[in-house]
N, CA, C and O atoms as CSV, one atom per row, in Angstrom:
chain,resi,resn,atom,element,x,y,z
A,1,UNK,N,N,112.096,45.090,76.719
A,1,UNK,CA,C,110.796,45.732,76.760
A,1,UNK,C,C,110.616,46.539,78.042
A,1,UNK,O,O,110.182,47.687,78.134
A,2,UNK,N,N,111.001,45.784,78.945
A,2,UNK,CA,C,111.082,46.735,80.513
A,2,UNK,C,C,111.584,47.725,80.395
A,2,UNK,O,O,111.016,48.813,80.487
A,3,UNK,N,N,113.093,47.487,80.101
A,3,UNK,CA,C,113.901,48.696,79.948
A,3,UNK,C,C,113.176,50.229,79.009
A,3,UNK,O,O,113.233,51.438,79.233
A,4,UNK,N,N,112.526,49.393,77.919
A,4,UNK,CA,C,112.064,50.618,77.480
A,4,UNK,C,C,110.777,51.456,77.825
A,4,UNK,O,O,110.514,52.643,77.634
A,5,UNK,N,N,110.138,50.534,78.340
A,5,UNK,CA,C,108.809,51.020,79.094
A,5,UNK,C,C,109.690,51.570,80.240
A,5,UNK,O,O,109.669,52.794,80.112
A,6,UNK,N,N,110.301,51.296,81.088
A,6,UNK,CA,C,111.030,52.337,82.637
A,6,UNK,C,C,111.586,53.599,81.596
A,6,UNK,O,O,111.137,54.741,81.696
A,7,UNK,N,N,112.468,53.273,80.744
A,7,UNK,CA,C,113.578,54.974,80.176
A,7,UNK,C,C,111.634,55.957,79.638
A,7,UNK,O,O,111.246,57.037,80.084
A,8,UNK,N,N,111.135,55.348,78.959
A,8,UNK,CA,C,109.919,56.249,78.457
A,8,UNK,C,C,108.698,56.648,79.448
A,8,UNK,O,O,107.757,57.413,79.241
A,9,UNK,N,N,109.049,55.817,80.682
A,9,UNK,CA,C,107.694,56.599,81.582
A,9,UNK,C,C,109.086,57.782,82.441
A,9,UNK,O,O,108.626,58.778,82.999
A,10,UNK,N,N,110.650,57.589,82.483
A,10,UNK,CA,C,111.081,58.585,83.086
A,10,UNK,C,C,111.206,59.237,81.954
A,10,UNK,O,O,112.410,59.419,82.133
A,11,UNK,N,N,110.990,59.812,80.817
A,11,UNK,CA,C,111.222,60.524,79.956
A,11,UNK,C,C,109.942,61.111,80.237
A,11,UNK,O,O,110.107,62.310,80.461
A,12,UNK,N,N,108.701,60.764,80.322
A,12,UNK,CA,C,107.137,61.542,80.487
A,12,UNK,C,C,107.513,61.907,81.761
A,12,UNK,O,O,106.569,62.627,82.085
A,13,UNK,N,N,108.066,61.890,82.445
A,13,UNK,CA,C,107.875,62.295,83.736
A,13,UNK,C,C,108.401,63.510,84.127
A,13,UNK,O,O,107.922,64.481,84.712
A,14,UNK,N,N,109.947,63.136,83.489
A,14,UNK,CA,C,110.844,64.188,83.354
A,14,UNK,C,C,110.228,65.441,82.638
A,14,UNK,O,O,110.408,66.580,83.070
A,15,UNK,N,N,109.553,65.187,81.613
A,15,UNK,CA,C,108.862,66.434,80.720
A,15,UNK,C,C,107.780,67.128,81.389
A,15,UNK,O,O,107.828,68.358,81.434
A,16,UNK,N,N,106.848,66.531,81.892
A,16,UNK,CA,C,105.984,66.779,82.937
A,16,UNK,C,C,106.396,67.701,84.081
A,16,UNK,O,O,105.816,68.708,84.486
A,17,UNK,N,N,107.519,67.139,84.510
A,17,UNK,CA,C,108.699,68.613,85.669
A,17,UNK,C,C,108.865,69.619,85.058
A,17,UNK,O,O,108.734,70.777,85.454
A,18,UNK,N,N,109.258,69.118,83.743
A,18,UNK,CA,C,110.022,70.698,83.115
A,18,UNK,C,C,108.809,71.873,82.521
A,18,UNK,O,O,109.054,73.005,82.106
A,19,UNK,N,N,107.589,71.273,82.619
A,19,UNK,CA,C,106.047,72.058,82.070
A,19,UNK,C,C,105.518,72.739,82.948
A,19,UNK,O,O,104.929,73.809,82.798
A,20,UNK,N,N,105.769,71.934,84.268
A,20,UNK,CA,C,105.476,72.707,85.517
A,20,UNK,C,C,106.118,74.023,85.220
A,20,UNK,O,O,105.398,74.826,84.626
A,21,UNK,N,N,107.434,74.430,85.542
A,21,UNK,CA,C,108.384,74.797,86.279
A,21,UNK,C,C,107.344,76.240,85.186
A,21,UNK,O,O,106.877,77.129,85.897
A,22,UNK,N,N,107.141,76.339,84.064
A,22,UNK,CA,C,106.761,77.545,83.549
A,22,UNK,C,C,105.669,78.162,84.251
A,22,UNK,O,O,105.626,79.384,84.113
A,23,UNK,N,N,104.627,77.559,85.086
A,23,UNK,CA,C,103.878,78.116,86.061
A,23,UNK,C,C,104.274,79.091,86.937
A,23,UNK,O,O,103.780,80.200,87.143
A,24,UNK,N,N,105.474,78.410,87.559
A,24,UNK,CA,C,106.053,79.428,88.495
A,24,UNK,C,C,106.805,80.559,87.704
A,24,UNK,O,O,106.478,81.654,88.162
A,25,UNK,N,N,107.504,80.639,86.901
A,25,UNK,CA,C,107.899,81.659,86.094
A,25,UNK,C,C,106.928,82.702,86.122
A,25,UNK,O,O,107.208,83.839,86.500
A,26,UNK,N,N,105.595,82.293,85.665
A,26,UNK,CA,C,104.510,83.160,84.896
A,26,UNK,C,C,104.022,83.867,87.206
A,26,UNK,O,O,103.928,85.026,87.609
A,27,UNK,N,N,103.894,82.811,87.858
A,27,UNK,CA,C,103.247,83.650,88.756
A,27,UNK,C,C,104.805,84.668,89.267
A,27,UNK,O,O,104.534,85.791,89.692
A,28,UNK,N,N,105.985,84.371,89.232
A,28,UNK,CA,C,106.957,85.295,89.770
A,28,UNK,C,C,106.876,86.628,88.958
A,28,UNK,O,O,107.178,87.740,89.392
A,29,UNK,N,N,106.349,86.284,87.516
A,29,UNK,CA,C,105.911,87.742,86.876
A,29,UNK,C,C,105.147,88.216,87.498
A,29,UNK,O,O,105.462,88.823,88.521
A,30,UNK,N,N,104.189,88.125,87.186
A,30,UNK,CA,C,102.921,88.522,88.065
A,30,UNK,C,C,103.081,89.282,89.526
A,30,UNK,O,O,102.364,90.186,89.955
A,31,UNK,N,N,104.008,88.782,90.053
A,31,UNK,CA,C,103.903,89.079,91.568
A,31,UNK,C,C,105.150,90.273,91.037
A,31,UNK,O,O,105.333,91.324,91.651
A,32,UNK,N,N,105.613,90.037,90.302
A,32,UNK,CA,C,106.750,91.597,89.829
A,32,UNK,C,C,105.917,92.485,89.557
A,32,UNK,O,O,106.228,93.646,89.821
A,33,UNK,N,N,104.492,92.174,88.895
A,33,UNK,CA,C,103.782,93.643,88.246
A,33,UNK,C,C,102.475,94.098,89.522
A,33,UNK,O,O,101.964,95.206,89.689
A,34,UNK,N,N,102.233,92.922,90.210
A,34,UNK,CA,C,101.864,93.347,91.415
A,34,UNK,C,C,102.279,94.175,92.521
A,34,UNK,O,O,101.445,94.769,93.204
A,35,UNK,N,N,103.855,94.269,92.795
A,35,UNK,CA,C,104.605,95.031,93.515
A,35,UNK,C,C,104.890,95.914,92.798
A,35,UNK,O,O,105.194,96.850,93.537
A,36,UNK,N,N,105.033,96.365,91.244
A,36,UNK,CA,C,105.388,97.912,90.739
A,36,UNK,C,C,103.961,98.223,90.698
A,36,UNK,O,O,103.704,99.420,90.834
A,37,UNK,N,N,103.105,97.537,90.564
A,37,UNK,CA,C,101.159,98.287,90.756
A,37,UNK,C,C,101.527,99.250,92.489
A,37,UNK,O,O,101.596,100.457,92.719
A,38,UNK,N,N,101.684,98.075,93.376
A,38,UNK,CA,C,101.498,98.308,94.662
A,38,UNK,C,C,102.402,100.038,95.031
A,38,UNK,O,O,102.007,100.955,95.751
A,39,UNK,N,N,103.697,99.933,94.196
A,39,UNK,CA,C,104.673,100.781,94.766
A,39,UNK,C,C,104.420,102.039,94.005
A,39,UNK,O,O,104.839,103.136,94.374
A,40,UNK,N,N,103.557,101.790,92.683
A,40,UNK,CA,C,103.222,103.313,91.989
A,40,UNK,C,C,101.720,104.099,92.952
A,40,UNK,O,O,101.242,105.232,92.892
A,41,UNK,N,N,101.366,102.945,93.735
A,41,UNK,CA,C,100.046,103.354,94.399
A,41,UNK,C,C,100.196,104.223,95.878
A,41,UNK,O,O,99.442,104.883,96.593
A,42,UNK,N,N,101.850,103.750,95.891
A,42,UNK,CA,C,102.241,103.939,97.561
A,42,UNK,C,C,102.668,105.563,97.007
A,42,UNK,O,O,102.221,106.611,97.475
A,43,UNK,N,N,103.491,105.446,96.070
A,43,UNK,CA,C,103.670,106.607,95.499
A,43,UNK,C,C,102.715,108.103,95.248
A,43,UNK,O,O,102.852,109.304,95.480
A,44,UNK,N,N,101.727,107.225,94.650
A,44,UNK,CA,C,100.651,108.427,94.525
A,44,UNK,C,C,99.590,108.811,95.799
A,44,UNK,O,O,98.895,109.821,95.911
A,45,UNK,N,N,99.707,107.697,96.680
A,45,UNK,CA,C,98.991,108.021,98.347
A,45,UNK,C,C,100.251,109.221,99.169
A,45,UNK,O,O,99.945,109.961,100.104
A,46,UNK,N,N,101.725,109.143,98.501
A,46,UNK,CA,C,102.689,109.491,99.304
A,46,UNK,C,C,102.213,111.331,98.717
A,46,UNK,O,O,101.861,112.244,99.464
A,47,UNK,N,N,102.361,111.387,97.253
A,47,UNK,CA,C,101.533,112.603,97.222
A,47,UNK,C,C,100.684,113.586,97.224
A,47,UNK,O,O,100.772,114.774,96.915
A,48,UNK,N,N,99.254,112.449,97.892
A,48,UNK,CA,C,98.061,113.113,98.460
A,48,UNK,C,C,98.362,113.547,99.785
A,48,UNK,O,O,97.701,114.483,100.236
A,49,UNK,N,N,99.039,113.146,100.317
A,49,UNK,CA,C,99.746,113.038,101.723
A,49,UNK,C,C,100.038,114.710,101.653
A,49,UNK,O,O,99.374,115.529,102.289
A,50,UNK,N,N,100.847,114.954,101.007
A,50,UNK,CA,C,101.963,115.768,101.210
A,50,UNK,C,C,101.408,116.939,100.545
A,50,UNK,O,O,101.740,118.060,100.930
A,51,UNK,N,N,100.562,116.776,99.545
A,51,UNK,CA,C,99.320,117.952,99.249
A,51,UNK,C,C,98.747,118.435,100.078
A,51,UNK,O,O,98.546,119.612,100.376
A,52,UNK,N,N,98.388,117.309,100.587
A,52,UNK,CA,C,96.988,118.048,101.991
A,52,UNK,C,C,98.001,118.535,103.177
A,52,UNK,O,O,97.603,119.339,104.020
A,53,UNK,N,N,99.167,118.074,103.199
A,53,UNK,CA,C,99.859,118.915,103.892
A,53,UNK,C,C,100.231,120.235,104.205
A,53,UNK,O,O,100.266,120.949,105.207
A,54,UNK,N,N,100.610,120.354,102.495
A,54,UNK,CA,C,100.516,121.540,101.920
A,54,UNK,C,C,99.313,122.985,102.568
A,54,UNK,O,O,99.458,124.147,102.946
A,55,UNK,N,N,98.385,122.203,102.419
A,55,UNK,CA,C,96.930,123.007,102.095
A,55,UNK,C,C,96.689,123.340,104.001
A,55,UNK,O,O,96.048,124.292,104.447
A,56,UNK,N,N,97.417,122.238,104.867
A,56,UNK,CA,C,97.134,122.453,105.806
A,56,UNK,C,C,97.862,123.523,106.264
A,56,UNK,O,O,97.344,124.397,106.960
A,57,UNK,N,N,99.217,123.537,105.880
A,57,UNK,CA,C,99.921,124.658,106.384
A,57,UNK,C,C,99.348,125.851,106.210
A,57,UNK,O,O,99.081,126.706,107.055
A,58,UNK,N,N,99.070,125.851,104.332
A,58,UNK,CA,C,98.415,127.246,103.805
A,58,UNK,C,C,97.626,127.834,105.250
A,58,UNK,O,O,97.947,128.744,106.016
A,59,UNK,N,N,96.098,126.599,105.251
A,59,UNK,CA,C,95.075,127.123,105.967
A,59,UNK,C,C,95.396,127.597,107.569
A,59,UNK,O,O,94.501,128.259,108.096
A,60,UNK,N,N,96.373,127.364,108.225
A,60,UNK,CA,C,97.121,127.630,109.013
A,60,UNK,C,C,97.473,129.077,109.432
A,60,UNK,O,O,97.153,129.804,110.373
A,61,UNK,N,N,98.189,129.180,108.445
A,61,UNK,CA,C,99.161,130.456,107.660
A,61,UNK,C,C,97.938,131.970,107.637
A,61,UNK,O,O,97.942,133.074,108.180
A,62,UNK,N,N,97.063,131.288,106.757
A,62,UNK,CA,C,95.673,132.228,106.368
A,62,UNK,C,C,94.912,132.325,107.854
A,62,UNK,O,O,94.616,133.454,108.244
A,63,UNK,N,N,94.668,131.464,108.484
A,63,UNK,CA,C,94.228,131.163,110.027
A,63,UNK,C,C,94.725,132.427,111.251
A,63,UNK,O,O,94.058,133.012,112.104
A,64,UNK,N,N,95.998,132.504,110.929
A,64,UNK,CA,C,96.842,133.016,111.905
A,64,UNK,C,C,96.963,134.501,111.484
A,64,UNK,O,O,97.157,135.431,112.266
A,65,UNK,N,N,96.816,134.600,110.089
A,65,UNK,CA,C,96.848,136.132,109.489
A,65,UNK,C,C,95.591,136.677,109.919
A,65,UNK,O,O,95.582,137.786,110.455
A,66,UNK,N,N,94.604,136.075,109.761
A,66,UNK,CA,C,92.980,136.213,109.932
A,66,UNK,C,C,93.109,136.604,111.529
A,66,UNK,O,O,92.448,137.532,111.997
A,67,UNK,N,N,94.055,135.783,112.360
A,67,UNK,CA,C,93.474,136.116,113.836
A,67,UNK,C,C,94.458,137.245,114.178
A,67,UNK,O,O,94.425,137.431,115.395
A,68,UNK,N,N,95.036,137.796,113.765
A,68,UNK,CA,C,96.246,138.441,113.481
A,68,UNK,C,C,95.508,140.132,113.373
A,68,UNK,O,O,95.671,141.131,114.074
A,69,UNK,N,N,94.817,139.914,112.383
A,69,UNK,CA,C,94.015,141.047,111.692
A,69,UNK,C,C,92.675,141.399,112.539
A,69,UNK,O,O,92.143,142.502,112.412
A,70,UNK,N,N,92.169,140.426,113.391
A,70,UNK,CA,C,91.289,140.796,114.464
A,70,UNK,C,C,91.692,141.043,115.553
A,70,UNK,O,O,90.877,141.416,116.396
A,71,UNK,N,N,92.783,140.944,115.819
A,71,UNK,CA,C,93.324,141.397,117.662
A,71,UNK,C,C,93.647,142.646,117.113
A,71,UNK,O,O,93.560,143.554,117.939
A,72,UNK,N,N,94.125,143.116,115.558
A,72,UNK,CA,C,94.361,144.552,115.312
A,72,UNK,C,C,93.375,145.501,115.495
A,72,UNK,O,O,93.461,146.625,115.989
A,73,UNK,N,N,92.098,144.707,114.875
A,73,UNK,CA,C,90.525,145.562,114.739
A,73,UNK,C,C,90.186,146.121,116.195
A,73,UNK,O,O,90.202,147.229,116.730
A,74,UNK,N,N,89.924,145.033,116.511
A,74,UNK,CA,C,89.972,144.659,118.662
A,74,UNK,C,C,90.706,146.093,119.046
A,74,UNK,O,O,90.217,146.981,119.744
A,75,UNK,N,N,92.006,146.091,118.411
A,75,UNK,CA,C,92.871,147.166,120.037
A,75,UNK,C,C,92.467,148.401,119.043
A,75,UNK,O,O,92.834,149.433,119.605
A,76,UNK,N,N,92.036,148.612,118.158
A,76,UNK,CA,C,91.445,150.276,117.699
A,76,UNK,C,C,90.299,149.954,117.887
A,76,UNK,O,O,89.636,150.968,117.668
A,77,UNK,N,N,89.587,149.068,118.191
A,77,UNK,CA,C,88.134,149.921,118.848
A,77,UNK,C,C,88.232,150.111,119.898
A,77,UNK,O,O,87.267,150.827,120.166
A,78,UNK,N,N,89.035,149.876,121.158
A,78,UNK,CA,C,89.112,150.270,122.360
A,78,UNK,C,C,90.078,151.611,122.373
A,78,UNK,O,O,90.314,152.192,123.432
C-alpha cells in the first residue's frame, strides 16, 4: 500500500513538472514577438531619422541657394 501511495504521489508530481514547463514555452514566445514588435519599431524610428535628415539637408541646400541669391542682389545694387 505504501509503495503504491509513494510511486502515485511521484507520478502527480512528476506530471505537475511537466505542466509547468509549458508556461515557460508560451512566455519564451511571447518575448520572441516582443523583440520582432521592438525591432520593426527600431526600424521604422531608423526611417523617420533618416527622412528628417533628408529634409534637413534639402532645407540647407535651399538655405544656402537663398543666401547665395541675396549677396547677388546686394553686389548689383551697389
Amino acid at each position: 500500500m505504501r509503495k503504491t501511495l509513494a510511486i502515485a504521489l511521484m507520478l502527480t508530481a512528476s506530471l505537475g513538472l511537466a505542466a509547468c514547463d509549458k508556461k515557460s514555452e508560451d512566455k519564451a514566445q511571447d518575448a520572441n514577438q516582443h523583440a520582432e514588435q521592438a525591432q520593426q519599431k527600431m526600424n521604422e524610428a531608423q526611417d523617420k531619422v533618416n527622412d528628417a535628415a533628408k529634409e534637413n539637408a534639402e532645407a540647407a541646400k535651399d538655405q544656402a541657394e537663398s543666401n547665395q541669391a541675396a549677396q547677388e542682389e546686394a553686389a548689383k545694387k551697389q
